[in-house]
N, CA, C and O atoms as CSV, one atom per row, in Angstrom:
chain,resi,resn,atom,element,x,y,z
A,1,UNK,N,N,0.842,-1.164,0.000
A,1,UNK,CA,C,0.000,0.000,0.000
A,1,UNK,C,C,0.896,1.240,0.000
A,1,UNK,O,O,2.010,1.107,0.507
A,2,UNK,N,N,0.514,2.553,-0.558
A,2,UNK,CA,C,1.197,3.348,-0.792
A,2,UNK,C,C,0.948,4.511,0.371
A,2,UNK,O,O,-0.236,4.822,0.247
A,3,UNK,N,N,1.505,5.248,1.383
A,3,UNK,CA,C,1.155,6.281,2.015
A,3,UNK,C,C,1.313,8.012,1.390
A,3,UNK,O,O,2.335,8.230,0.739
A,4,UNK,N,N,0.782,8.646,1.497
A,4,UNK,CA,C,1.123,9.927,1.313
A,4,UNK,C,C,0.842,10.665,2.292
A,4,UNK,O,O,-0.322,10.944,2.579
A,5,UNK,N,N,2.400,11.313,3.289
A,5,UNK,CA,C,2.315,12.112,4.501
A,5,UNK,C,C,2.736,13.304,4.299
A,5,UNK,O,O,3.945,13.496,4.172
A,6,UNK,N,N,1.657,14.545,4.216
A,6,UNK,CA,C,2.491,15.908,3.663
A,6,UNK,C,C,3.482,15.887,4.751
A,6,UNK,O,O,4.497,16.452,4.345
A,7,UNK,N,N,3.565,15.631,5.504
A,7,UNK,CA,C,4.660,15.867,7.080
A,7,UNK,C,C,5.934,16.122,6.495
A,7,UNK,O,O,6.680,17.053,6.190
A,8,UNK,N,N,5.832,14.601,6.469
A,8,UNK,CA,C,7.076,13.500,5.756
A,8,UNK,C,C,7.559,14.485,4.402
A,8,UNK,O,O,8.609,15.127,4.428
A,9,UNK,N,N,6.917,14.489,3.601
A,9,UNK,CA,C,7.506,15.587,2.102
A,9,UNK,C,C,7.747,16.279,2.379
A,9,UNK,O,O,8.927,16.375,2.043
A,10,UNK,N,N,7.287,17.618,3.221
A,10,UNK,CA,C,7.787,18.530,3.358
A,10,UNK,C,C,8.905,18.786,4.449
A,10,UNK,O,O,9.488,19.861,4.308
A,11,UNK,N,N,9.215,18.183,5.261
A,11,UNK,CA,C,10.608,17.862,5.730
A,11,UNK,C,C,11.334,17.145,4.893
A,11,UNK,O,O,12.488,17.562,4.986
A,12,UNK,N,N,11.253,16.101,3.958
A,12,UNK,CA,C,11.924,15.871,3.042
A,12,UNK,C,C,12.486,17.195,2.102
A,12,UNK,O,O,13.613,17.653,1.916
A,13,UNK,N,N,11.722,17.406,1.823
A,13,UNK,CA,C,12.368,18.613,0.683
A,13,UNK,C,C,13.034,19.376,1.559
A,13,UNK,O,O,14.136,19.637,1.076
A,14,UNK,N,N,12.849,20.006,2.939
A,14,UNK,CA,C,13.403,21.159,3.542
A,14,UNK,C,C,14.908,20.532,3.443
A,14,UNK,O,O,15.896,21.133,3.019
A,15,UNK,N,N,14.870,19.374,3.863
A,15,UNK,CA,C,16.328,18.346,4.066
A,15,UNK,C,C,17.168,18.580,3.025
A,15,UNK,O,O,18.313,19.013,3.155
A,16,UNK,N,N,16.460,18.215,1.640
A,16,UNK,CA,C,16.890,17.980,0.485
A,16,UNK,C,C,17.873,19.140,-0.330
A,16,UNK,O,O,18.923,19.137,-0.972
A,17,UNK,N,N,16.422,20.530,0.300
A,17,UNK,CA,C,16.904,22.107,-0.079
A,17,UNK,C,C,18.268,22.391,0.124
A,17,UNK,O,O,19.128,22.720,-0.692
A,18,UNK,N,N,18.380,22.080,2.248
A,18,UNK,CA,C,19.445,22.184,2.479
A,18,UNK,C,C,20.530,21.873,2.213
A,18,UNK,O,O,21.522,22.582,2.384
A,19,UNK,N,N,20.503,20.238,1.532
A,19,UNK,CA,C,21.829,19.984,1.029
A,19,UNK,C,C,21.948,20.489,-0.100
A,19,UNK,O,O,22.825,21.353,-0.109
A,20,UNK,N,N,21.309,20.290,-1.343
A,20,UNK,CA,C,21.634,21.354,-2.219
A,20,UNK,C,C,22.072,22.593,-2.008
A,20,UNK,O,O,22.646,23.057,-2.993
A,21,UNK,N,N,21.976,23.737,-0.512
A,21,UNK,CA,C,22.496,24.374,-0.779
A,21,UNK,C,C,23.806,24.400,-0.122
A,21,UNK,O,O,24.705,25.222,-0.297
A,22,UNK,N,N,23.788,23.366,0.675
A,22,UNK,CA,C,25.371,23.166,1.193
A,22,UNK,C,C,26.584,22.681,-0.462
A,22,UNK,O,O,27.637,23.185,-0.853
A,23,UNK,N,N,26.079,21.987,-0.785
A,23,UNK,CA,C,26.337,21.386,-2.163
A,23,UNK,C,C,27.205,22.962,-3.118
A,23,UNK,O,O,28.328,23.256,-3.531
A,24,UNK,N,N,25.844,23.568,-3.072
A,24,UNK,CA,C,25.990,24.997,-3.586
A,24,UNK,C,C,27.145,25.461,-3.383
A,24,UNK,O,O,28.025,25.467,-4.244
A,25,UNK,N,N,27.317,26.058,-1.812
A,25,UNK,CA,C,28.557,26.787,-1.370
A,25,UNK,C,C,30.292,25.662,-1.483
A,25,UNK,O,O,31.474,26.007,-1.501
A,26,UNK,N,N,29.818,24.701,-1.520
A,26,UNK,CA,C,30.991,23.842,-1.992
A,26,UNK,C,C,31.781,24.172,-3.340
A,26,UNK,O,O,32.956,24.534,-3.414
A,27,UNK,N,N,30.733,23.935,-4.566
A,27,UNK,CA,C,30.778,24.304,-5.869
A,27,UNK,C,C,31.400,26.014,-5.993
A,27,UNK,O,O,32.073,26.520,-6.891
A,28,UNK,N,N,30.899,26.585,-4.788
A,28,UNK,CA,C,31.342,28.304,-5.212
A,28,UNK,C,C,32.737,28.241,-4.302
A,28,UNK,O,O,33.619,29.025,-4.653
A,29,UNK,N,N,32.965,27.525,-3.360
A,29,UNK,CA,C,34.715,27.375,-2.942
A,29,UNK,C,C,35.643,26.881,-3.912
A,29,UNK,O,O,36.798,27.263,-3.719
A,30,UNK,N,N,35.439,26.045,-5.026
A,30,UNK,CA,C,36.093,25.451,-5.441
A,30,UNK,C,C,36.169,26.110,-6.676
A,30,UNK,O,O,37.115,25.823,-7.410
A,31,UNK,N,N,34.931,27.360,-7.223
A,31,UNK,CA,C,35.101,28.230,-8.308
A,31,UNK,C,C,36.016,29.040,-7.395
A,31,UNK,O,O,37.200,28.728,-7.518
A,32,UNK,N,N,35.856,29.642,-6.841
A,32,UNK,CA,C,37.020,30.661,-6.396
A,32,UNK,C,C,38.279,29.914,-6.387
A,32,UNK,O,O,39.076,30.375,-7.205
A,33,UNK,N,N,38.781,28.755,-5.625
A,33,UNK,CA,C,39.981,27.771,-5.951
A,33,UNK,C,C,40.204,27.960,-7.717
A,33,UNK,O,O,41.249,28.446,-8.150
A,34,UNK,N,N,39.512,27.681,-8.283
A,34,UNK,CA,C,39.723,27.447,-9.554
A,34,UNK,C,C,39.878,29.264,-10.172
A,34,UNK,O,O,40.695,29.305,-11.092
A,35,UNK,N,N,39.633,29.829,-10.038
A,35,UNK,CA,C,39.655,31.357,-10.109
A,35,UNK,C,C,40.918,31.893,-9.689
A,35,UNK,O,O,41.574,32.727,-10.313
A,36,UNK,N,N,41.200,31.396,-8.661
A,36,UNK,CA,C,42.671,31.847,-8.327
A,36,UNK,C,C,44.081,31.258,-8.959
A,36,UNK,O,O,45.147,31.863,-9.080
A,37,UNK,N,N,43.746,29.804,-9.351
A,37,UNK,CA,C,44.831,29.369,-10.333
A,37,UNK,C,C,44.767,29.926,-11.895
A,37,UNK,O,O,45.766,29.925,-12.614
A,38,UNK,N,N,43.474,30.399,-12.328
A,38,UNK,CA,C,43.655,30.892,-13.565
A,38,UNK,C,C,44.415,32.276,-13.501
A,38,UNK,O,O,45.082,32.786,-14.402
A,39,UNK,N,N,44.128,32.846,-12.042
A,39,UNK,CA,C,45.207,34.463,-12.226
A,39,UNK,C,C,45.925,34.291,-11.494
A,39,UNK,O,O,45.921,34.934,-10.444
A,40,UNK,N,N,46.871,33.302,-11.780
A,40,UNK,CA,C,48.191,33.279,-11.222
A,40,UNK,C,C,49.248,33.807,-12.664
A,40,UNK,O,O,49.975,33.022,-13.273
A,41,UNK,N,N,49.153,34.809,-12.884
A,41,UNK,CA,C,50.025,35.404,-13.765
A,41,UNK,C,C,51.537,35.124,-13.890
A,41,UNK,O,O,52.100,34.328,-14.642
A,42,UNK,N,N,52.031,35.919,-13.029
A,42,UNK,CA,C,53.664,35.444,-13.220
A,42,UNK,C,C,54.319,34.353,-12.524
A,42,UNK,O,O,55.538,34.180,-12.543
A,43,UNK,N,N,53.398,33.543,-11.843
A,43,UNK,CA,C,53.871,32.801,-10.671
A,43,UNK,C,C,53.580,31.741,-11.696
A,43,UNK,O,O,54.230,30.726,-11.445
A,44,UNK,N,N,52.976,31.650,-12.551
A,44,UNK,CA,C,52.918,30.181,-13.179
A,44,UNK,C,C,52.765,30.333,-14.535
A,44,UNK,O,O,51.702,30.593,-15.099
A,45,UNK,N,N,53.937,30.154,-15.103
A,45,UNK,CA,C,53.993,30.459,-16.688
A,45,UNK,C,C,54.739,29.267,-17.710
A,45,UNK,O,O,55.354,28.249,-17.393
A,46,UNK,N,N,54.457,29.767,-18.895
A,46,UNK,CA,C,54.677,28.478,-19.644
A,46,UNK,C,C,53.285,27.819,-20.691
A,46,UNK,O,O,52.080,28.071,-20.683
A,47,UNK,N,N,54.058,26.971,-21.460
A,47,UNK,CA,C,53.022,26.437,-22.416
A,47,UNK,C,C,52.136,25.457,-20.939
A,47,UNK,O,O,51.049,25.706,-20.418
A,48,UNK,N,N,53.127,24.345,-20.624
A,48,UNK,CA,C,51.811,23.722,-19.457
A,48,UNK,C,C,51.433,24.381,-18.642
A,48,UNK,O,O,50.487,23.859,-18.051
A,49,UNK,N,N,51.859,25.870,-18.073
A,49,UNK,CA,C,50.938,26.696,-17.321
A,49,UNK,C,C,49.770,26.761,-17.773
A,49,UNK,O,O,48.686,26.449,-17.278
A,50,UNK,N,N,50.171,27.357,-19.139
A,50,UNK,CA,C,48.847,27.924,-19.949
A,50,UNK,C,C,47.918,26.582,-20.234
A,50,UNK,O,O,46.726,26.886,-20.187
A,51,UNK,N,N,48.036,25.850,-20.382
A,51,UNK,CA,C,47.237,24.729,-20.772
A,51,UNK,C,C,46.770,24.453,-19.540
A,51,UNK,O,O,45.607,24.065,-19.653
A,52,UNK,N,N,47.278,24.473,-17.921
A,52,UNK,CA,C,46.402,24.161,-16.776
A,52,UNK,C,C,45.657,24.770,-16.752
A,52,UNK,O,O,44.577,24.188,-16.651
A,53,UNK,N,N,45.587,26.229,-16.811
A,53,UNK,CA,C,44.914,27.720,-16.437
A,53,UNK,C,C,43.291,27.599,-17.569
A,53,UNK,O,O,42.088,27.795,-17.394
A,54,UNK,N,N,44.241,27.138,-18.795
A,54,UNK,CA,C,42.982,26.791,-19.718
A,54,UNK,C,C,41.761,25.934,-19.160
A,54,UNK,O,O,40.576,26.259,-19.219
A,55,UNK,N,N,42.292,24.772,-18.606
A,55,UNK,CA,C,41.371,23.733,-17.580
A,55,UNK,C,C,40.884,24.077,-16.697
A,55,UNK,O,O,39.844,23.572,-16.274
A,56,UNK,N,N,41.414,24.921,-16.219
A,56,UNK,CA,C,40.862,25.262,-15.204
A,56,UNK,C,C,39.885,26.570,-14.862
A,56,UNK,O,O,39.135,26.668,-13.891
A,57,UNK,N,N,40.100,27.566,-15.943
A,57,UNK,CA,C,38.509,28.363,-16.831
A,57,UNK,C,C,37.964,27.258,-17.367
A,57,UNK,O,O,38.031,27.821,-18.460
A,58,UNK,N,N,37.424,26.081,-17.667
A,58,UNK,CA,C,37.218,26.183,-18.666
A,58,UNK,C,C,35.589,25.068,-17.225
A,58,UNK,O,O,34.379,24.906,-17.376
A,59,UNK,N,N,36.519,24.658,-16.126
A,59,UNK,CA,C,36.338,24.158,-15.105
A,59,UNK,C,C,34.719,25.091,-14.357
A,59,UNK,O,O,33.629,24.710,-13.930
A,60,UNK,N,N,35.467,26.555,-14.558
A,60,UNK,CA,C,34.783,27.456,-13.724
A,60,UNK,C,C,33.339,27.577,-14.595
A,60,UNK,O,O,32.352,27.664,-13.864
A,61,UNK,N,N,33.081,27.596,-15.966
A,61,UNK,CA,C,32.126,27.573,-16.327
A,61,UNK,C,C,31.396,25.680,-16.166
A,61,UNK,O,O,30.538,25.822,-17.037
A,62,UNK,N,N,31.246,24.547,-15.798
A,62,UNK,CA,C,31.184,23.715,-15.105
A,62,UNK,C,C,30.681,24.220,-13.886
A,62,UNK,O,O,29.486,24.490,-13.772
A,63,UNK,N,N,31.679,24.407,-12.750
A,63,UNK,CA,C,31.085,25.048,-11.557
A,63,UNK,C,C,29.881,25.775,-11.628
A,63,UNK,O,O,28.981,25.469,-10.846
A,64,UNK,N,N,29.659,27.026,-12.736
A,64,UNK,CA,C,28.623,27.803,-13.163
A,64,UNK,C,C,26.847,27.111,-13.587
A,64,UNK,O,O,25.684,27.510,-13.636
A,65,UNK,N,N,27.653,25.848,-13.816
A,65,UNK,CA,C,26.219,25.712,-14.529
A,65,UNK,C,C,25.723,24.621,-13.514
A,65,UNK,O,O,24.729,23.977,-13.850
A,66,UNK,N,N,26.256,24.376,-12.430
A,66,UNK,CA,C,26.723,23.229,-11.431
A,66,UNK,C,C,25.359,24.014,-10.118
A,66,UNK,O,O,24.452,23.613,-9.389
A,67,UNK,N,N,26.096,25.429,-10.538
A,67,UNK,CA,C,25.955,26.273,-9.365
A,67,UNK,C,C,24.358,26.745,-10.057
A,67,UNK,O,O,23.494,27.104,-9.257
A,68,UNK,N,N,24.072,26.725,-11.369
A,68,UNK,CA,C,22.436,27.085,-11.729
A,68,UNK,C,C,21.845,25.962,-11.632
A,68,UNK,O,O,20.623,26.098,-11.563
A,69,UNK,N,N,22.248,24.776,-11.595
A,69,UNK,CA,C,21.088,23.428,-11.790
A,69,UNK,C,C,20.691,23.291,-9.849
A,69,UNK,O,O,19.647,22.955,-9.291
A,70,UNK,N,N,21.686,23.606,-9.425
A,70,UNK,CA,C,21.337,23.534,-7.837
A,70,UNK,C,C,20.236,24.525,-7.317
A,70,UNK,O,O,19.268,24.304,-6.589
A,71,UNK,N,N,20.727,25.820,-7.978
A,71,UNK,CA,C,19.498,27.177,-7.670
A,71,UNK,C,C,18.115,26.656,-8.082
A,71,UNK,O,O,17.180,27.162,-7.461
A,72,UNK,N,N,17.754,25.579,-9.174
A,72,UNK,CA,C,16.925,25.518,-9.417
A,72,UNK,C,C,16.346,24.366,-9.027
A,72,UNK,O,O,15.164,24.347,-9.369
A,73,UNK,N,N,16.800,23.087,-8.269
A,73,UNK,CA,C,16.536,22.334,-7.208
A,73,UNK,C,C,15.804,23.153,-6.272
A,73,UNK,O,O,14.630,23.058,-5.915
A,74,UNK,N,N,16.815,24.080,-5.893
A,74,UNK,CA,C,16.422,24.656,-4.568
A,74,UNK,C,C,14.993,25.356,-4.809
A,74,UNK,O,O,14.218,25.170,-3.870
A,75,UNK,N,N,14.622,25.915,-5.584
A,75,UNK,CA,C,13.783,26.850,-6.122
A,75,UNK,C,C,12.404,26.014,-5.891
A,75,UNK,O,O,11.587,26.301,-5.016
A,76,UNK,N,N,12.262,24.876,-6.864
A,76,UNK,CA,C,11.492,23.524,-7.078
A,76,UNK,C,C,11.093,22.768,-5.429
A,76,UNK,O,O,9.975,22.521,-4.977
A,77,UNK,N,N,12.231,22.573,-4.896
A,77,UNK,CA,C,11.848,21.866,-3.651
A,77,UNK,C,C,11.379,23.048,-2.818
A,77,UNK,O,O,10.279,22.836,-2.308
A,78,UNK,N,N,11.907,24.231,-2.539
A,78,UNK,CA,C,11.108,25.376,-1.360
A,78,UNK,C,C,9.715,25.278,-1.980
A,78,UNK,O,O,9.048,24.564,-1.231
A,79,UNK,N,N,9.066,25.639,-2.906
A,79,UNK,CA,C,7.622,25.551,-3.695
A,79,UNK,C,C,6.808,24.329,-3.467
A,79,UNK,O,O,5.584,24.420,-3.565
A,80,UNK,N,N,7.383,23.164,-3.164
A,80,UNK,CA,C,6.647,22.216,-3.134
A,80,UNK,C,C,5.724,22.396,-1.585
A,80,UNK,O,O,4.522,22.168,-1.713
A,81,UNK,N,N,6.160,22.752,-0.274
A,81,UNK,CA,C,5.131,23.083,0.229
A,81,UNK,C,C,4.095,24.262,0.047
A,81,UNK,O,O,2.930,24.221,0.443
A,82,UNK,N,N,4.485,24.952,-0.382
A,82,UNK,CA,C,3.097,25.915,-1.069
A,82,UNK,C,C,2.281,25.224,-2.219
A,82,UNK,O,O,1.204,25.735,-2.524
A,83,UNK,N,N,2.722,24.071,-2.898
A,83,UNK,CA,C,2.307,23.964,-4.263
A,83,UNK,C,C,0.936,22.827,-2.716
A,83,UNK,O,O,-0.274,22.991,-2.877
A,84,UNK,N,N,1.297,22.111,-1.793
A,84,UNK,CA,C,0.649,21.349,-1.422
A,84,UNK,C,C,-0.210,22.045,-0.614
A,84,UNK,O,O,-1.249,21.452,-0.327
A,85,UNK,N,N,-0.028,23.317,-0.102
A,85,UNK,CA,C,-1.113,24.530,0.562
A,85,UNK,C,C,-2.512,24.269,-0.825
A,85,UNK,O,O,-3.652,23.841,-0.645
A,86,UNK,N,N,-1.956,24.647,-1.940
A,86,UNK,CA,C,-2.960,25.046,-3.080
A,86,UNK,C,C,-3.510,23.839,-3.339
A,86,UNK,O,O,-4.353,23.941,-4.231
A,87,UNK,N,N,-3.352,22.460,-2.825
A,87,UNK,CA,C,-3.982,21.281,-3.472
A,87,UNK,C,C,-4.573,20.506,-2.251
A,87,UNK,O,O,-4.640,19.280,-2.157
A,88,UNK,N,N,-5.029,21.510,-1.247
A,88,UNK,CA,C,-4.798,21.117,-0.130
A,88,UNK,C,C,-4.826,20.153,0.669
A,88,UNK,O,O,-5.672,19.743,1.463
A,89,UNK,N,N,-3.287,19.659,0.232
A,89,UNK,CA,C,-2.679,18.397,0.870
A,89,UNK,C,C,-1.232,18.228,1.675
A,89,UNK,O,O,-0.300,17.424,1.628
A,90,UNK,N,N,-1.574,19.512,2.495
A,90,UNK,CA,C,-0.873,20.230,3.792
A,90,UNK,C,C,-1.504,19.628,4.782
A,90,UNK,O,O,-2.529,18.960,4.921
A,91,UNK,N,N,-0.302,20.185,5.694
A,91,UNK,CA,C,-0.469,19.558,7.352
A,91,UNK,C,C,-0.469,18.446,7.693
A,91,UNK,O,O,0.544,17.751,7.614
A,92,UNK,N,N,-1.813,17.936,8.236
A,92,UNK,CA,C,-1.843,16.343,8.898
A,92,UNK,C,C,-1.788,15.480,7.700
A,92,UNK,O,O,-1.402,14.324,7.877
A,93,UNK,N,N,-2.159,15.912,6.334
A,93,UNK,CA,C,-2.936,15.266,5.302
A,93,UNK,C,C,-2.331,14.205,5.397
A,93,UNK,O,O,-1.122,14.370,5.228
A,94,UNK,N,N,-2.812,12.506,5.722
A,94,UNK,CA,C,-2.588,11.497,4.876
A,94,UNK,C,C,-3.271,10.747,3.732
A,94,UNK,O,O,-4.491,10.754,3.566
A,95,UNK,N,N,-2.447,10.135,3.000
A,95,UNK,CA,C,-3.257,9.332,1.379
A,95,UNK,C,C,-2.960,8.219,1.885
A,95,UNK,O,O,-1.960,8.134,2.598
A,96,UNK,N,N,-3.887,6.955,1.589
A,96,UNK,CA,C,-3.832,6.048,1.341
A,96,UNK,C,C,-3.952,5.578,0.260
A,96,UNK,O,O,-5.021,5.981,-0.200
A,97,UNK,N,N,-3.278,4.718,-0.659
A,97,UNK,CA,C,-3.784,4.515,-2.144
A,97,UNK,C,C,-3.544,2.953,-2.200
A,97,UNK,O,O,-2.583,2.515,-2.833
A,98,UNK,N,N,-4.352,2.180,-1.588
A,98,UNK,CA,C,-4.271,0.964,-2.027
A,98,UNK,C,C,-4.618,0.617,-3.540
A,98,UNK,O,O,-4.133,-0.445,-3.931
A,99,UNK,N,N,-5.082,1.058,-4.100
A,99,UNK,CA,C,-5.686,0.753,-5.670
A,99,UNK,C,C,-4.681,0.384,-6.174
A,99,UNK,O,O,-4.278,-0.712,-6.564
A,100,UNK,N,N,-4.157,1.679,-6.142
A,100,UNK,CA,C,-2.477,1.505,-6.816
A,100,UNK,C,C,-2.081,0.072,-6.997
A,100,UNK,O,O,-2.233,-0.623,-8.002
A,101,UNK,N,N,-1.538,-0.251,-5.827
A,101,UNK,CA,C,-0.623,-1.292,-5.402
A,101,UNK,C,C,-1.826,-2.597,-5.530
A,101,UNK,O,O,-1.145,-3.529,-5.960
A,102,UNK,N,N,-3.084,-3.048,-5.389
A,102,UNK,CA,C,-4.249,-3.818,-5.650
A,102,UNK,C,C,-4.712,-4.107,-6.837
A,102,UNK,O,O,-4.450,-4.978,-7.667
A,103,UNK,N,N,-5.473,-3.197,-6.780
A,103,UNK,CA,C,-6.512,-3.031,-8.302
A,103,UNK,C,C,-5.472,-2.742,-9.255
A,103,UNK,O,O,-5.524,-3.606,-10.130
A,104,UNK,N,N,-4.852,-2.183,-9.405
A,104,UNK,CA,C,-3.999,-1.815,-10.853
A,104,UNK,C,C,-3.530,-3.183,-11.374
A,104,UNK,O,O,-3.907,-3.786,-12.379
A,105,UNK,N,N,-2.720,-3.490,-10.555
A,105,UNK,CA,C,-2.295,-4.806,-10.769
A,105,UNK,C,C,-2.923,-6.287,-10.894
A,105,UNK,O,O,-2.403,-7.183,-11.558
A,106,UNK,N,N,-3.950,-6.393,-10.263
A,106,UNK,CA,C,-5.432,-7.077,-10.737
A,106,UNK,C,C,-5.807,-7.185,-12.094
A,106,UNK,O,O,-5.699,-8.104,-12.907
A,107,UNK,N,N,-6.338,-5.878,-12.167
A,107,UNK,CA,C,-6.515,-5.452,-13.502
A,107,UNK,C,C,-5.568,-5.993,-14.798
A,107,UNK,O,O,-5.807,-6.656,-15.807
A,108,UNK,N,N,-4.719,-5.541,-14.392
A,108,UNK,CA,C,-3.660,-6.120,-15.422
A,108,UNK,C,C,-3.282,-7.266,-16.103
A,108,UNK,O,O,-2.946,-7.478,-17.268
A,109,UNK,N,N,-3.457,-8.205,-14.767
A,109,UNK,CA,C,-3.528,-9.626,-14.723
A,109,UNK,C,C,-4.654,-10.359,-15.800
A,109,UNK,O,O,-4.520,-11.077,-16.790
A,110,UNK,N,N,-5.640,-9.883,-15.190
A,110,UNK,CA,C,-7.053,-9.944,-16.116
A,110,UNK,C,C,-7.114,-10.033,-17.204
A,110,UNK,O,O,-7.550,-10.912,-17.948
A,111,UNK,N,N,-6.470,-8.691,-17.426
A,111,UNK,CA,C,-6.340,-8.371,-19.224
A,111,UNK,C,C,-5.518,-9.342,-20.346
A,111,UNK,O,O,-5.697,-9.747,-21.495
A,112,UNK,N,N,-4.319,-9.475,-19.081
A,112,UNK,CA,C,-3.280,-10.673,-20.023
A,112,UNK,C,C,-3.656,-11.731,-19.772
A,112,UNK,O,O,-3.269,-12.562,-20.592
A,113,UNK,N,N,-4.369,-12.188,-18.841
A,113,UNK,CA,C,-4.965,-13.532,-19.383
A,113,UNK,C,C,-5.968,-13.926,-20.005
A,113,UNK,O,O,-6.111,-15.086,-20.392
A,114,UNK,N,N,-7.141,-12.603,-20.249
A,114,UNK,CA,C,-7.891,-12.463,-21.341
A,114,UNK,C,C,-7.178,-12.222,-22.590
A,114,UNK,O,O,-7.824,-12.466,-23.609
A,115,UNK,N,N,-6.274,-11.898,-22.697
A,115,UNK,CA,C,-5.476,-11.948,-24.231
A,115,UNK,C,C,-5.491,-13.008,-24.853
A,115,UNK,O,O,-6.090,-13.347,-25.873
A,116,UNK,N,N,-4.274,-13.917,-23.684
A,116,UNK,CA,C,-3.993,-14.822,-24.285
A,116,UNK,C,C,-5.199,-15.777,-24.472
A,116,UNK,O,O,-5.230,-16.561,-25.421
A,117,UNK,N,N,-6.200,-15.699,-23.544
A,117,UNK,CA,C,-7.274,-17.111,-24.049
A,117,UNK,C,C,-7.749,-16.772,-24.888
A,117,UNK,O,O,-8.286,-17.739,-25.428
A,118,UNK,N,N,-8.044,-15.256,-25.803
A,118,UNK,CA,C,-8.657,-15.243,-26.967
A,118,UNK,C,C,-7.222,-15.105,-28.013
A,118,UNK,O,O,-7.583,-14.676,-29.108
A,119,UNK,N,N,-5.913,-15.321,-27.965
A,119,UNK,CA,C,-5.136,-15.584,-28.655
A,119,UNK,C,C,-5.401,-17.339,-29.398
A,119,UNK,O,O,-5.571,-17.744,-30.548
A,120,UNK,N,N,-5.311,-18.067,-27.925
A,120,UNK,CA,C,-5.523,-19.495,-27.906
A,120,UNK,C,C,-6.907,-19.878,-28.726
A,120,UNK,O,O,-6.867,-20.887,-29.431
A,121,UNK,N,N,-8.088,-19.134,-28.661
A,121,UNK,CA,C,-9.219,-19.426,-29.437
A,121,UNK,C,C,-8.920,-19.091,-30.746
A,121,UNK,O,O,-9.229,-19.763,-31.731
A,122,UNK,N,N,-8.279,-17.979,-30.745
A,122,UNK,CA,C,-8.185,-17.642,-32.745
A,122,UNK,C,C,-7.182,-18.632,-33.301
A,122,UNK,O,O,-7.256,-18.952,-34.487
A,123,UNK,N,N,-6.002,-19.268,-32.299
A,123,UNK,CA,C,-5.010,-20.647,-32.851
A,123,UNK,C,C,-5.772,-22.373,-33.276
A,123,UNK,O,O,-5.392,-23.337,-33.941
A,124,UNK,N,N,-6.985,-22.047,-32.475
A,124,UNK,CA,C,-7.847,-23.438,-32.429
A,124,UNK,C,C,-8.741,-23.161,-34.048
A,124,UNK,O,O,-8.961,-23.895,-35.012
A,125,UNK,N,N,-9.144,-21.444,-33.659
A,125,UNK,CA,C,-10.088,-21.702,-34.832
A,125,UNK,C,C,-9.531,-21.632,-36.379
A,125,UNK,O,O,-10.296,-21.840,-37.321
């Protein structure tokens, strides 16, 4: 049987938010790390300088887009308890959905073995 506890989701997501945005500030330490080896000007020169420095811009846009797919986690999961205010399936709300997990699968059963016995009748006839 399937439960649905707004409780439960919406501490889930708060959880979830948070690590994404811990996640976040990780990704923006390691752009600045990576920011500081690309302007290392005279301290690190050379063709393999230049070719690290290259990797390592090239890194920071990575971080960038690292750092927008997380904003928009975060964005998605804070909304989900308002989205459950508007459907109102906030607070205590629990679901039960036995069908689901019962009847669906019943059903199903049914059907494929009504197939096949009218498969088996059109092989006879």
């Amino acid at each position: 049987m399937k439960i649905y506890e707004a409780e439960t989701l919406t501490v889930a997501t708060k959880s979830r938010a948070k690590q994404y945005e811990d996640l976040k500030k990780e990704v923006a330490a390691l752009k600045k790390e990576f920011q500081g080896i690309v302007g290392l000007d005279n301290e690190f020169q050379g063709a393999g300088a230049t070719a690290i420095k290259s990797f390592y811009e090239a890194q920071i846009e990575v971080a960038d887009a690292w750092m927008e797919l997380f904003t928009t986690q975060i964005s998605f999961l804070e909304g989900i308890p308002g989205s459950l205010e508007e459907a109102d399936l906030s607070g205590n709300t629990v679901v039960e959905v036995p069908f689901l997990d019962g009847e669906v699968s019943n059903g199903i059963n049914k059907r494929n073995r009504l197939s096949m016995n009218k498969r088996m009748i059109s092989k006879e006839s």
